[in-house]
PDB file as gemmi writes it, atoms N, CA and C in Angstrom:
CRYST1    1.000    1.000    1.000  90.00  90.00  90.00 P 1                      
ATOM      1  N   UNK A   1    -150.944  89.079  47.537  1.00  0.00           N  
ATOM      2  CA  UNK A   1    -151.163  90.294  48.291  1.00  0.00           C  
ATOM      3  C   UNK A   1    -151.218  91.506  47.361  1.00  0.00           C  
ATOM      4  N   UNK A   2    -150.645  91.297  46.372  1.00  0.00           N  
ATOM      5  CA  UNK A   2    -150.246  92.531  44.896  1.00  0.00           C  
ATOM      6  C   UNK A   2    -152.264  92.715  44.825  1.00  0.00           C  
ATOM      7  N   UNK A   3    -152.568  91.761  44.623  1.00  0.00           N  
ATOM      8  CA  UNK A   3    -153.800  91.683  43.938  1.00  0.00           C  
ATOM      9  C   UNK A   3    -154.801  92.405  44.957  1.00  0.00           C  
ATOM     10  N   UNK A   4    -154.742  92.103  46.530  1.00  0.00           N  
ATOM     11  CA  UNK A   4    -155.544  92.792  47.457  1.00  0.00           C  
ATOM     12  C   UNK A   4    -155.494  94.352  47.309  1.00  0.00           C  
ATOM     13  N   UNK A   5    -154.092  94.562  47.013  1.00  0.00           N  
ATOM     14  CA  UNK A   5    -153.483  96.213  47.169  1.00  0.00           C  
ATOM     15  C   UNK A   5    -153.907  97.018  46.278  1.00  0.00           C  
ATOM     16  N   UNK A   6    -154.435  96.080  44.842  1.00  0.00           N  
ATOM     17  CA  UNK A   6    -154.534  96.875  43.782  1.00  0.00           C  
ATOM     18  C   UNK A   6    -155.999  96.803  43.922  1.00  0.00           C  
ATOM     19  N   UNK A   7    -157.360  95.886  44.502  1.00  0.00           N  
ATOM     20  CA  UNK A   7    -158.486  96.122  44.133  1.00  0.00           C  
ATOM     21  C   UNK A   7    -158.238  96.737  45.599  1.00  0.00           C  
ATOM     22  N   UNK A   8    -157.819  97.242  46.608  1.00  0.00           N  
ATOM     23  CA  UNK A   8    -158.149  98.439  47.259  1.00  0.00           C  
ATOM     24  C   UNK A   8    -158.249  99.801  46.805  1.00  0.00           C  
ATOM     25  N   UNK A   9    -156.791 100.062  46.148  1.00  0.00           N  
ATOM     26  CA  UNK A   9    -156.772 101.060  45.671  1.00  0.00           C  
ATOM     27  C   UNK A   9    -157.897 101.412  44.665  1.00  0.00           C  
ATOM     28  N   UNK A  10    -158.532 100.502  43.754  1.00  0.00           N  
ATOM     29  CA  UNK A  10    -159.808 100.836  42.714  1.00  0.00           C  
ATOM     30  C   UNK A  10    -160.902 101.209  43.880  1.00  0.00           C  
ATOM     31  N   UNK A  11    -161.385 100.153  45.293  1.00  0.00           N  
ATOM     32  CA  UNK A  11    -162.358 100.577  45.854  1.00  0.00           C  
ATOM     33  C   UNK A  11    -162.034 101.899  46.239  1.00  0.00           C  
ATOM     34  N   UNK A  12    -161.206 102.811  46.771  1.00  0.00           N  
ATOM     35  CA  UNK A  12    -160.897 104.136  47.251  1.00  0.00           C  
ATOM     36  C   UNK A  12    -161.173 104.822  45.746  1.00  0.00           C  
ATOM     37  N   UNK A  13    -160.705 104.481  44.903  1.00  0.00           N  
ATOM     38  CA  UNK A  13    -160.816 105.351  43.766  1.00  0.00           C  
ATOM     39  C   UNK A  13    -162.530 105.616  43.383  1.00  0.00           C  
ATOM     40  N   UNK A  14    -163.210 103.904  43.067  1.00  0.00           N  
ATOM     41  CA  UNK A  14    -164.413 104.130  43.095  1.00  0.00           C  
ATOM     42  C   UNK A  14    -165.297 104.908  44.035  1.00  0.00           C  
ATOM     43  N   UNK A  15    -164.993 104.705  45.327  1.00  0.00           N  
ATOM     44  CA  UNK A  15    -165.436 105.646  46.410  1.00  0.00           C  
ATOM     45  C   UNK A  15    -165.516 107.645  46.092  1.00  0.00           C  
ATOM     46  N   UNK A  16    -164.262 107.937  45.504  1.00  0.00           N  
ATOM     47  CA  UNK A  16    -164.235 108.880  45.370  1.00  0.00           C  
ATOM     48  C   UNK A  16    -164.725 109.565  44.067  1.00  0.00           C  
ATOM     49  N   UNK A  17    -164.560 108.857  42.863  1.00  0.00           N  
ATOM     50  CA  UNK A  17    -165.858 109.090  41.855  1.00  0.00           C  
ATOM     51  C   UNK A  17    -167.569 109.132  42.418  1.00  0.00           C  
ATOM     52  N   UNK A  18    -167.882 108.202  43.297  1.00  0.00           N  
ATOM     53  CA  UNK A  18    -169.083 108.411  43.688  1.00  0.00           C  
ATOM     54  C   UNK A  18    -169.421 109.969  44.833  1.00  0.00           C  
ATOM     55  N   UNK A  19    -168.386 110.341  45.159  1.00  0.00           N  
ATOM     56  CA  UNK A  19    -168.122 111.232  46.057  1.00  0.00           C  
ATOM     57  C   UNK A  19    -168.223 112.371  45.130  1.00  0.00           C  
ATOM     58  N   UNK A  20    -167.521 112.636  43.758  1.00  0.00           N  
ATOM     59  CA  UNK A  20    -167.814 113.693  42.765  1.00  0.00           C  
ATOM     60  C   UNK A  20    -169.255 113.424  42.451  1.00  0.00           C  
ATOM     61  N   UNK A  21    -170.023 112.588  42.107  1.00  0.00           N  
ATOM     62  CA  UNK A  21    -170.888 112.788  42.046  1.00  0.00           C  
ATOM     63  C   UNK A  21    -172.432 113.007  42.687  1.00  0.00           C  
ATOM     64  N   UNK A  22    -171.706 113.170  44.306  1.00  0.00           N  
ATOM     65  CA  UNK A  22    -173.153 113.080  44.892  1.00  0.00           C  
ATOM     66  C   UNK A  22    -172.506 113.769  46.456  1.00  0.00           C  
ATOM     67  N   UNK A  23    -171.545 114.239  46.337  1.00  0.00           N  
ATOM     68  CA  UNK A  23    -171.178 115.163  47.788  1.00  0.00           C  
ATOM     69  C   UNK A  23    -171.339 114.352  48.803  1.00  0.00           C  
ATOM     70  N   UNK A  24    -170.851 112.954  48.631  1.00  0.00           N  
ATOM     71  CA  UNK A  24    -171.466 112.374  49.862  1.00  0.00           C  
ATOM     72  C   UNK A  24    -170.161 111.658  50.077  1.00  0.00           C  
ATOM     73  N   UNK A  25    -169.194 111.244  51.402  1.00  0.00           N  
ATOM     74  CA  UNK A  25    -168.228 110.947  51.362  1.00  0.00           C  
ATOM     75  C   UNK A  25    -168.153 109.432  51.537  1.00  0.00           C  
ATOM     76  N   UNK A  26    -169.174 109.055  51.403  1.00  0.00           N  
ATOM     77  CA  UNK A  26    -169.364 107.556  51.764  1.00  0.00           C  
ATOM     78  C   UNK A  26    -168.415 106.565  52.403  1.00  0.00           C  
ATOM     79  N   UNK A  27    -168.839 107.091  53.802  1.00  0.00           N  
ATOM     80  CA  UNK A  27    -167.654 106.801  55.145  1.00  0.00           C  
ATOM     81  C   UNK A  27    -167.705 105.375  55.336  1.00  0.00           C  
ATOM     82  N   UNK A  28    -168.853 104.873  55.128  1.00  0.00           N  
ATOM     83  CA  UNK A  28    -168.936 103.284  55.128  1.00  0.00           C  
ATOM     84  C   UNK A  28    -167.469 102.483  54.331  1.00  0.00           C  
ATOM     85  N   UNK A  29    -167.719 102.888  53.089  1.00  0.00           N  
ATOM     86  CA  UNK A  29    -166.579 102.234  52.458  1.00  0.00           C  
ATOM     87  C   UNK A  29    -165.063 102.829  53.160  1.00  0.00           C  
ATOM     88  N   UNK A  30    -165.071 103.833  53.738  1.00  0.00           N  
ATOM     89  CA  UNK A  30    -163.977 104.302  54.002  1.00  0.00           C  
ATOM     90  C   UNK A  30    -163.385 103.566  55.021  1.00  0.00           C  
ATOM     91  N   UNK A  31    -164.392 103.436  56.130  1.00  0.00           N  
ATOM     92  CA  UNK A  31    -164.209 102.561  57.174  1.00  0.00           C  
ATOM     93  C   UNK A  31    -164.114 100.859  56.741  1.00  0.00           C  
ATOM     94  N   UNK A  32    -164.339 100.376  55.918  1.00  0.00           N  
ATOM     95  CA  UNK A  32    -164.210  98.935  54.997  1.00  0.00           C  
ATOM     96  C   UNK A  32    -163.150  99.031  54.543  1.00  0.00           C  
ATOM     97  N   UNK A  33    -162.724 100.202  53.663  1.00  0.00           N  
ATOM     98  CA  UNK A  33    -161.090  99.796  53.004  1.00  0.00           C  
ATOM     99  C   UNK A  33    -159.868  99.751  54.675  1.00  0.00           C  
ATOM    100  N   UNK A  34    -160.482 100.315  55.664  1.00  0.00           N  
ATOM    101  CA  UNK A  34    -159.030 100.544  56.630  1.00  0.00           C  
ATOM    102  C   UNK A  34    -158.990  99.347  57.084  1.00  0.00           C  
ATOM    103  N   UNK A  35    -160.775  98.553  57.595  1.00  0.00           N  
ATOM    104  CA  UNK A  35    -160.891  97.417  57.919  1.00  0.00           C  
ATOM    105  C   UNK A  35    -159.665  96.257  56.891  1.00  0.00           C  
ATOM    106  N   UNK A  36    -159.991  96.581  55.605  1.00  0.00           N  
ATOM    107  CA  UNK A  36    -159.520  95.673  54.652  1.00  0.00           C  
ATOM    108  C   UNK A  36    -157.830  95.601  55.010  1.00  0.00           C  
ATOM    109  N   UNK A  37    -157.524  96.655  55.053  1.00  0.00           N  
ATOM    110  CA  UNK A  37    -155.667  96.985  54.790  1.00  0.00           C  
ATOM    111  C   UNK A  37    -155.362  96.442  57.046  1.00  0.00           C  
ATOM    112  N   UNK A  38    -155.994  96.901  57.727  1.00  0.00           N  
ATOM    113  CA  UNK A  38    -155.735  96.420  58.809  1.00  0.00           C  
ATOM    114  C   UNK A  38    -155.453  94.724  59.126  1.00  0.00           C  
ATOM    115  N   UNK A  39    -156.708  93.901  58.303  1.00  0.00           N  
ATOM    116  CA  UNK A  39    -156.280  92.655  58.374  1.00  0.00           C  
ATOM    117  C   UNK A  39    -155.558  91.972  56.535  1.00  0.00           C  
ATOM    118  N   UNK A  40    -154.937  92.964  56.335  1.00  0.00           N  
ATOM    119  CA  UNK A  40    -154.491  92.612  54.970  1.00  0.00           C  
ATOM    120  C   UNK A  40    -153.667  91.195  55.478  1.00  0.00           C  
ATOM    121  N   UNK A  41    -152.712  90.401  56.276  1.00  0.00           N  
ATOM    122  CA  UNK A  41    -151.879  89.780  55.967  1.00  0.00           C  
ATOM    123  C   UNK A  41    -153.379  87.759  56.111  1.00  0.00           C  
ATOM    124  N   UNK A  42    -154.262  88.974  56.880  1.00  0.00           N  
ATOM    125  CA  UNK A  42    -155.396  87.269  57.305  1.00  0.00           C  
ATOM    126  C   UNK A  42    -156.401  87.701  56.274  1.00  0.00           C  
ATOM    127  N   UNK A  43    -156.490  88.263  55.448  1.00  0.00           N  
ATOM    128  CA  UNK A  43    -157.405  88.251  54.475  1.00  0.00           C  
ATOM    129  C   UNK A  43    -157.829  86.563  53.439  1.00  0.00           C  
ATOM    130  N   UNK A  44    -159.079  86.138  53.382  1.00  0.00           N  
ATOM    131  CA  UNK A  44    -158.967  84.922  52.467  1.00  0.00           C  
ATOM    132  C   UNK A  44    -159.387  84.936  51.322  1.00  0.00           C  
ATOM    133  N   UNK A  45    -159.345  83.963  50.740  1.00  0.00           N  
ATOM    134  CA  UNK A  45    -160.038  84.556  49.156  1.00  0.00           C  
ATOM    135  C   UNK A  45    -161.541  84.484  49.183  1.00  0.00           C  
ATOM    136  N   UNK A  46    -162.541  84.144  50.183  1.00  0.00           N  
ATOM    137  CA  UNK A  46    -163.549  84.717  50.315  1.00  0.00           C  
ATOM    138  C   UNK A  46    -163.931  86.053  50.719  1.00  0.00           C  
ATOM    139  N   UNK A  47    -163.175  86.550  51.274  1.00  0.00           N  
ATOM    140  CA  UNK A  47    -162.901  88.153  51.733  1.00  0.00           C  
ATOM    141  C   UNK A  47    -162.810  89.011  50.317  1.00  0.00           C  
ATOM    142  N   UNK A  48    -161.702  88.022  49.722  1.00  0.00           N  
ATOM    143  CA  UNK A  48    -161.065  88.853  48.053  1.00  0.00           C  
ATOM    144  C   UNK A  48    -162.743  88.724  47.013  1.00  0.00           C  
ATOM    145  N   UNK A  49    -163.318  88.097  47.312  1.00  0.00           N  
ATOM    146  CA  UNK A  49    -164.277  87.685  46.044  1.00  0.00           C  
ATOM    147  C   UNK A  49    -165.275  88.747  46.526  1.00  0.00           C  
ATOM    148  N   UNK A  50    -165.416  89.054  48.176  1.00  0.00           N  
ATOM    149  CA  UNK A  50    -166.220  89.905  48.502  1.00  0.00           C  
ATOM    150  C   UNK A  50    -166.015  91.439  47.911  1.00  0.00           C  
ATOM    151  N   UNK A  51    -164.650  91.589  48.114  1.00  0.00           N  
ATOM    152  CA  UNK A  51    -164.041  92.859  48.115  1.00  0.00           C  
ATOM    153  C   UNK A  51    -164.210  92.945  46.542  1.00  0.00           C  
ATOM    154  N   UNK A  52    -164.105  92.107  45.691  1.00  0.00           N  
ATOM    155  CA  UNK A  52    -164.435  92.247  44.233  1.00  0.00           C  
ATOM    156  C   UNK A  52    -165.923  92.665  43.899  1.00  0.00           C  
ATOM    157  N   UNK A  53    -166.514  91.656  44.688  1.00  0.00           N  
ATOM    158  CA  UNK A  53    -168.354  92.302  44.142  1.00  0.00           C  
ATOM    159  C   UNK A  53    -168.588  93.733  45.183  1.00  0.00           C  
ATOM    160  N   UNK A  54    -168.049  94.189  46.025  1.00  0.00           N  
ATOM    161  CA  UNK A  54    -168.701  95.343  46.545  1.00  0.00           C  
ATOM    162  C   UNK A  54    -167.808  96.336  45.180  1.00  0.00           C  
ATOM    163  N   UNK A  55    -167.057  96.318  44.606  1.00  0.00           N  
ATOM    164  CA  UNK A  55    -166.345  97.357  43.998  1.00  0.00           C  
ATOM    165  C   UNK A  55    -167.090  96.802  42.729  1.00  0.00           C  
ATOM    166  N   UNK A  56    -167.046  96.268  42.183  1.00  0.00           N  
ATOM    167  CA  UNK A  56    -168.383  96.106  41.068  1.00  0.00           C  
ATOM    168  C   UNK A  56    -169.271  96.340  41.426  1.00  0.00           C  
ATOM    169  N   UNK A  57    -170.626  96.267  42.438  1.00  0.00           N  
ATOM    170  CA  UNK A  57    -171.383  96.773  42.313  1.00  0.00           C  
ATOM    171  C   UNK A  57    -171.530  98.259  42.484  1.00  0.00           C  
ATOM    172  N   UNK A  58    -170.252  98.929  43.536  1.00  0.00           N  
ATOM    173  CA  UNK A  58    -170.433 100.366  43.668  1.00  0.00           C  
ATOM    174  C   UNK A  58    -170.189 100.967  41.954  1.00  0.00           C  
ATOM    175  N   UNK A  59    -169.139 100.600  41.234  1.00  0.00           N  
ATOM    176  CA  UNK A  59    -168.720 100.729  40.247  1.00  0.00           C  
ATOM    177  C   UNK A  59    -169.848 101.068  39.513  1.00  0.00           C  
ATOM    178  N   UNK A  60    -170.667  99.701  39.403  1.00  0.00           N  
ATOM    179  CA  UNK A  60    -172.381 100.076  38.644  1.00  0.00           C  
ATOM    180  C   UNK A  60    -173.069 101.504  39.184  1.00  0.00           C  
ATOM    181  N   UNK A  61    -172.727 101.765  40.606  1.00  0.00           N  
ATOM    182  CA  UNK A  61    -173.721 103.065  40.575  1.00  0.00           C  
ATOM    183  C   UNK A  61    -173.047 103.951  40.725  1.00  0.00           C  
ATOM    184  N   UNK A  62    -171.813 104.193  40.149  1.00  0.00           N  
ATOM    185  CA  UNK A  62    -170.846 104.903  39.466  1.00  0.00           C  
ATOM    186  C   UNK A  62    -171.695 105.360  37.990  1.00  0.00           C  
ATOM    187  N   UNK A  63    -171.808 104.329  37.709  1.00  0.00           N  
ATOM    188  CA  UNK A  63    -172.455 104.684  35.995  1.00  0.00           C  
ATOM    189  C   UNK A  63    -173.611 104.656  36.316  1.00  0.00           C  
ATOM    190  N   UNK A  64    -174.222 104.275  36.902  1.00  0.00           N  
ATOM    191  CA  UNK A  64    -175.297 105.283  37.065  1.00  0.00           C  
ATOM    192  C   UNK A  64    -175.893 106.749  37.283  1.00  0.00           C  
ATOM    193  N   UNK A  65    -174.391 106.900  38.290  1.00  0.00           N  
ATOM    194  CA  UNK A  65    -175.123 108.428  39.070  1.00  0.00           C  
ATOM    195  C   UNK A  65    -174.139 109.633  37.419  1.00  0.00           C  
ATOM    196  N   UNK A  66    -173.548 108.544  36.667  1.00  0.00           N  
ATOM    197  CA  UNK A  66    -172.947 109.739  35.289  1.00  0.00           C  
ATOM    198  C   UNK A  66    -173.943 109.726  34.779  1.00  0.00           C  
ATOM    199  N   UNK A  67    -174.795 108.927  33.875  1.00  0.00           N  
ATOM    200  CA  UNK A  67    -176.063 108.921  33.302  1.00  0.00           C  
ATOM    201  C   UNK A  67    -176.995 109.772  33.565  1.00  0.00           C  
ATOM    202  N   UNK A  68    -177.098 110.085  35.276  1.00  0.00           N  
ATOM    203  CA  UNK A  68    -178.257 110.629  35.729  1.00  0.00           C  
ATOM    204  C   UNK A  68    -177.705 112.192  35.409  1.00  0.00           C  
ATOM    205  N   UNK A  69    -176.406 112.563  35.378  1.00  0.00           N  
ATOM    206  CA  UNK A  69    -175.432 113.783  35.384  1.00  0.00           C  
ATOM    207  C   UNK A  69    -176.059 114.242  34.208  1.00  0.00           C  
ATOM    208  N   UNK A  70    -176.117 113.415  33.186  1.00  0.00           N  
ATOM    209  CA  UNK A  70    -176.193 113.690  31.619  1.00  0.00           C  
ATOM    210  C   UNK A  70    -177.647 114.402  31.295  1.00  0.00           C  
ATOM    211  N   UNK A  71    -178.357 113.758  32.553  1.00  0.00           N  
ATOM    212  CA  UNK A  71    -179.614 114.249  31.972  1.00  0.00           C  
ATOM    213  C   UNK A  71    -179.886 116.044  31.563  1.00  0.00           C  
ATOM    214  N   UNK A  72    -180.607 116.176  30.773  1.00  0.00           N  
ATOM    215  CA  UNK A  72    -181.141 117.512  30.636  1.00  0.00           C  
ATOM    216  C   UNK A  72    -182.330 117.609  31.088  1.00  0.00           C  
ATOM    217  N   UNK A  73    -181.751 117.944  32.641  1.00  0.00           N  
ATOM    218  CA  UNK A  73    -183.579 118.904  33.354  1.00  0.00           C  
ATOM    219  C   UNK A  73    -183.873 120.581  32.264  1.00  0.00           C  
ATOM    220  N   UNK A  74    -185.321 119.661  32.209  1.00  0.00           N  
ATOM    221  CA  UNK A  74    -186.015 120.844  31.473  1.00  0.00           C  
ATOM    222  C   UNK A  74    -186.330 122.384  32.174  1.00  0.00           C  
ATOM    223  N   UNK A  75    -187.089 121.943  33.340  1.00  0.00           N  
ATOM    224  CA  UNK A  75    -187.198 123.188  33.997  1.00  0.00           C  
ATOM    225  C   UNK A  75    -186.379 123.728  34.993  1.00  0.00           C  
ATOM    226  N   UNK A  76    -184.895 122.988  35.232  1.00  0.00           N  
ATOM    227  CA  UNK A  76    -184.383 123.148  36.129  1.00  0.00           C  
ATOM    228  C   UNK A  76    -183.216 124.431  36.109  1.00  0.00           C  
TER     229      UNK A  76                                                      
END                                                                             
């Protein structure tokens, strides 16, 4: 259960890095982590493997949307 608690807390965290970078509060995941912690005690480890690739892939467009930060608009 240690292990569910702690890749929640990264998905909320990741959530909210993507949130600095794009003003968008991305309620979806918000509503997924309460889902997650509501059935925390029936959670299975197909649930856990899920909850691992959605936070890796948001993670990826985490580094993405910094990259795009970095850019230098010319005429902007």
């Amino acid at each position: 259960m240690e292990k569910i608690i702690k890749l929640l807390k990264q998905y909320e965290e990741t959530r909210q890095h993507l949130f600095a970078y794009t003003d968008t509060f991305y309620d979806a995941i918000g509503y997924d982590i309460e889902g997650y912690w509501e059935d925390l005690e029936e959670l299975t480890d197909e649930d856990v493997k899920d909850l691992q690739q959605k936070i890796k892939n948001f993670e990826a467009l985490t580094k993405v949307w910094a990259k795009i930060w970095k850019v230098d608009f010319k005429y902007c």
